[in-house]
N, C-alpha and C positions, 0 to 999 in steps of 0.2 A: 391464894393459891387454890384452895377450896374451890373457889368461886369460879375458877379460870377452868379445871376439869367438870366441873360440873358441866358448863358450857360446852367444851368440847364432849364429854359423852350425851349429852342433848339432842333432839335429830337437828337443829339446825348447824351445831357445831359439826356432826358430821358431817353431813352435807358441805360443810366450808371446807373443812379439812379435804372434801374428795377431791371441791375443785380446786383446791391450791396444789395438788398430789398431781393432777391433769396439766394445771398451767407448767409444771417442773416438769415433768415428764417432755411437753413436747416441748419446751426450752432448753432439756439439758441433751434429751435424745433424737431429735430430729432438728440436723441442723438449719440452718436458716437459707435461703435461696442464695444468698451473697456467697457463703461459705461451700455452695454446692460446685463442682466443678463441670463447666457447660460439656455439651455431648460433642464428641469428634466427628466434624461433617463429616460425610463420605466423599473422600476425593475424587477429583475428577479423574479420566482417564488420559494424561499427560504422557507424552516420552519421557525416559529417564534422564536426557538431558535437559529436560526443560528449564532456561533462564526467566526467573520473574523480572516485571518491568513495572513500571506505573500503572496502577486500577487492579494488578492482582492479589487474590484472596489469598491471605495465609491466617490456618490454626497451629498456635504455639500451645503447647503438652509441657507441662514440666512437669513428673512424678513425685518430686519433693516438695514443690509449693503448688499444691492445684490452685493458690490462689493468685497465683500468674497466668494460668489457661485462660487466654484469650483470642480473639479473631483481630484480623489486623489486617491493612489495609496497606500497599502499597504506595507512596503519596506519588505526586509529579516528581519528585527528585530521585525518586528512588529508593524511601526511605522507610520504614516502619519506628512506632513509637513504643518506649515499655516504659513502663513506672520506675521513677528515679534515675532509669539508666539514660534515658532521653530516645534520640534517633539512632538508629541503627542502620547503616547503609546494608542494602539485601540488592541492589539492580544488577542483571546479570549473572544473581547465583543459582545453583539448582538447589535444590531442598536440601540435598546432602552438608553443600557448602553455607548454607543459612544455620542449620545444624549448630557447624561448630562457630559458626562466628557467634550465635545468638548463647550459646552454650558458655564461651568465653567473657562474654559481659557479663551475662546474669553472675560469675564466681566473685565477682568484683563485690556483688554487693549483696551476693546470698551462698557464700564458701559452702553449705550442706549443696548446695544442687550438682551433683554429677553426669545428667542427661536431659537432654531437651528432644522432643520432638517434630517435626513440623510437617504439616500436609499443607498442599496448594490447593486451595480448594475453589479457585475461581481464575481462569487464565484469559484476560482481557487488555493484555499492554500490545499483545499483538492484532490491531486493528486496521482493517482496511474497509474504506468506502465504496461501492459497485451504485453507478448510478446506470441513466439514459435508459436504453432497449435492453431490457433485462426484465424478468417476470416478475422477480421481487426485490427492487431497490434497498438500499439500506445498510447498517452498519454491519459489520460481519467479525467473530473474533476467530484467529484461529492459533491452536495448541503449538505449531510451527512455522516456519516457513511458509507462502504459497504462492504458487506460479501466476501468470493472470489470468489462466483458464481456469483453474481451481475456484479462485476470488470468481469470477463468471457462474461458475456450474455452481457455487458455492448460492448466489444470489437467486436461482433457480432455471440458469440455464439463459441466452439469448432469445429476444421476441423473434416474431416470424418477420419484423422490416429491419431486426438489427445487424448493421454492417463489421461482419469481425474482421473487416481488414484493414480497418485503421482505427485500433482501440485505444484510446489515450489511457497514460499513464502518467498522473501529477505525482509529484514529491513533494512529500512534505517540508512547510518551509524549513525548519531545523535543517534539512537537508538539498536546501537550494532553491526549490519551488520547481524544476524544471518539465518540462513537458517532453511524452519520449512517445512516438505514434507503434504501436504493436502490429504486423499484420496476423491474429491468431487462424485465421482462415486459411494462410499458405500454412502453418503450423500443422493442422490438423490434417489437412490434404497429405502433404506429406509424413506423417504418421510424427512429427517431431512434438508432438504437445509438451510433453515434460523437459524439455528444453528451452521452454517459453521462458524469458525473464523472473526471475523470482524478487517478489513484493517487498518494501520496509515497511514498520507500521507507521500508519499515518496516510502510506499511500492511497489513493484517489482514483479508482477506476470508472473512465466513460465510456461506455459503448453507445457508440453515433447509429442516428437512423441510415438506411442508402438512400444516397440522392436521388432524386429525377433531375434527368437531364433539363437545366432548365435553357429558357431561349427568351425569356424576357430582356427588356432595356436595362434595368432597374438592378440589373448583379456588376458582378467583380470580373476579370478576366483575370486567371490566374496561368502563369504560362512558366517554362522555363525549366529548373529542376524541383520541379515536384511531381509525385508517381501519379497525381490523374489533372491532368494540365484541363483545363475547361472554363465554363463561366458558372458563378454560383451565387444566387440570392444574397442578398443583406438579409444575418437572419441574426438577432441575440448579439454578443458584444460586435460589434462593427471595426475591428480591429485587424491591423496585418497577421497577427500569430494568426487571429481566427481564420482569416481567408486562407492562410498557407496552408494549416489543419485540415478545411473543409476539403483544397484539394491533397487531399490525403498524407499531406506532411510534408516534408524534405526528403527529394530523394539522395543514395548515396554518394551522388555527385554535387550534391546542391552546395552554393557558396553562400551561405545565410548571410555574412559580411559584404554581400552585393549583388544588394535588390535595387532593383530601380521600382520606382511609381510614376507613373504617367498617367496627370491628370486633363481629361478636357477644359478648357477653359472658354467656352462658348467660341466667337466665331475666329479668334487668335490663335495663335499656338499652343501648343500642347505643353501644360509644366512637366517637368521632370524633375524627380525626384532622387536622391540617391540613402538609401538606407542598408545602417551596421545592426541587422537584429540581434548578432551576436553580441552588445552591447546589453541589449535587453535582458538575454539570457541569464548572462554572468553577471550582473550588476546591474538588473533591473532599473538601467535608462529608461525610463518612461517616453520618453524623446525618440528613442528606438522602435517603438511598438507605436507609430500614429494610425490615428482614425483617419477610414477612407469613405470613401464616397461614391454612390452609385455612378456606375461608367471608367471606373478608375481599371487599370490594370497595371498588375503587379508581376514583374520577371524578374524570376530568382535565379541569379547566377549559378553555372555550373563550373567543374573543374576541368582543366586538359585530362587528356588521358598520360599515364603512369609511362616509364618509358619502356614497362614489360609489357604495357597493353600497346605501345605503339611499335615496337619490335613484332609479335603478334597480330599487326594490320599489315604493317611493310611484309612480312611472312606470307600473307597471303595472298596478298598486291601481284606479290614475286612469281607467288604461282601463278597464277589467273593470268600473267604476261605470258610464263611460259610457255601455258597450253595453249595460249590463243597465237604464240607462235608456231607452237608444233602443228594447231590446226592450219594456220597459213601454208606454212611450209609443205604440208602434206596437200593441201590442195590443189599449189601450184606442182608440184608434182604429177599428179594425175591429170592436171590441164596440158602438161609439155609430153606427157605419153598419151593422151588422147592425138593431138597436133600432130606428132613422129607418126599416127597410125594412120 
């Protein structure tokens, strides 16, 4: 025992004794980085109703276990993961409603915790793509809802050769894949922008160069009911959606279940063809959508008119007889008192 204090008042024993006094010290009062509780991003600036979706950031707070504060990740399903509890469906909730549902598990398997917190700190389930004539292409997220000029100005606004009056609008396939032509150009003319269609995420915006009128052999004749009837290169997929597209889409009368194609067949007759694109649309017939061929043209059926739009022709058929008898009438009258005079 002697022997043991001798050593310890010795300077080498002190010296030991300081740093065993150092190693305790910051083992017993400085906790260890595990044990430390990460810092609360600073939220972004969301609406209060904002619903998370897949890709967004959420920080869970717990004040009775900080060793549950973690960041967490919104998966494809819509789900986030905690220790022990498993997934947790959060798609669709706002922070408030993440709250108590996350609030409600964690009791199951930690009865001290009475509050949980949650901040969104990353809002990217709402995504749309801005490609074509736009200044800066690319993927774009936004905190809500957005029109397609938003998603536009969003990208950095239209080039000086892009055409905003037939902006394609794809759907995401979960939601059909469909293709819907925008004119945002009549939109803005008449001061309606914020009326423009509003986006789902996933969606797909193209803003198309404007044509030049071409006049070469080597295009499409595209005729019929579509808003700019014309002939137009083989450019990129070679396909009928595409040729419809180019000339500007379907217009409101178009009968997309009956298109014809009329192919040359050097010095014989001409084939014809008869095509249900609305096959394509809703059920992705591949057989619906065939590849054409320089020379070919395509006439896309229109509808009759409504019987209040043909009440409203006879309307004014009616008139235009009228006056042009009242002019008669009045003529010959001035001709038979010229004659009496």
């Amino acid at each position: 025992m002697s022997a043991f204090l001798d050593l310890v008042h010795s300077p080498a024993g002190r010296a030991g004794c300081a740093a065993l006094a150092f190693v305790y010290a910051t083992a017993v009062l400085v906790p260890s980085p595990r044990a430390q509780a990460p810092t609360t991003p600073q939220q972004q600036a969301l609406p209060a109703d904002y619903r998370v979706g897949p890709g967004d950031g959420i920080f869970l707070s717990v004040p009775q276990r900080t060793d549950l504060n973690r960041d967490l990740v919104v998966d494809a399903n819509g789900a986030v993961t905690l220790p022990l509890i498993g997934k947790v469906s959060v798609r669709g909730l706002t922070d408030a409603e993440i709250e108590a549902r996350m609030l409600q598990a964690l009791r199951e398997y930690y009865p001290s915790v009475n509050r949980v917190d949650v901040t969104i700190t990353r809002a990217s389930s709402n995504v749309i793509w801005v490609s074509g004539e736009v200044k800066i292409p690319g993927k774009y997220s936004f905190s809500q809802p957005a029109t397609v000029w938003e998603a536009i100005r969003e990208a950095g606004g239209p080039t000086a050769t892009a055409s905003l009056d037939n902006v394609r609008v794809i759907k995401d396939r979960s939601r059909g894949g469909s293709t819907t032509v925008v004119d945002v150009s009549a939109a803005m003319e008449g001061g309606s922008v914020v009326k423009l269609p509003q986006l789902d995420p996933g969606d797909t915006i193209i803003v198309p160069a404007k044509q030049l009128e071409y006049t070469g052999s080597q295009g499409i004749n595209v005729l019929g009911g579509v808003l700019k009837p014309g002939v137009y290169p083989m450019q990129g997929r070679q396909d009928l959606m595409t040729a419809i597209l180019q000339a500007g889409g379907p217009s409101d009368r178009a009968k997309i279940e009956e298109i014809r194609i009329v192919r040359p067949s050097g010095s014989g007759p001409a084939e014809t063809m008869k095509i249900d694109l609305k096959k394509y649309l809703e059920k992705g017939d591949l057989a619906s959508n065939p590849a054409l061929r320089p020379g070919d043209t395509v006439s896309v059926g229109r509808k009759g008119f409504t019987s209040q739009e043909l009440g409203t022709i006879l309307a004014v058929i009616t008139a235009m007889g009228t006056l042009a008898l009242l002019y008669f009438t009045i003529q010959n009258e001035v001709e038979d008192n010229e004659s009496g005079n």
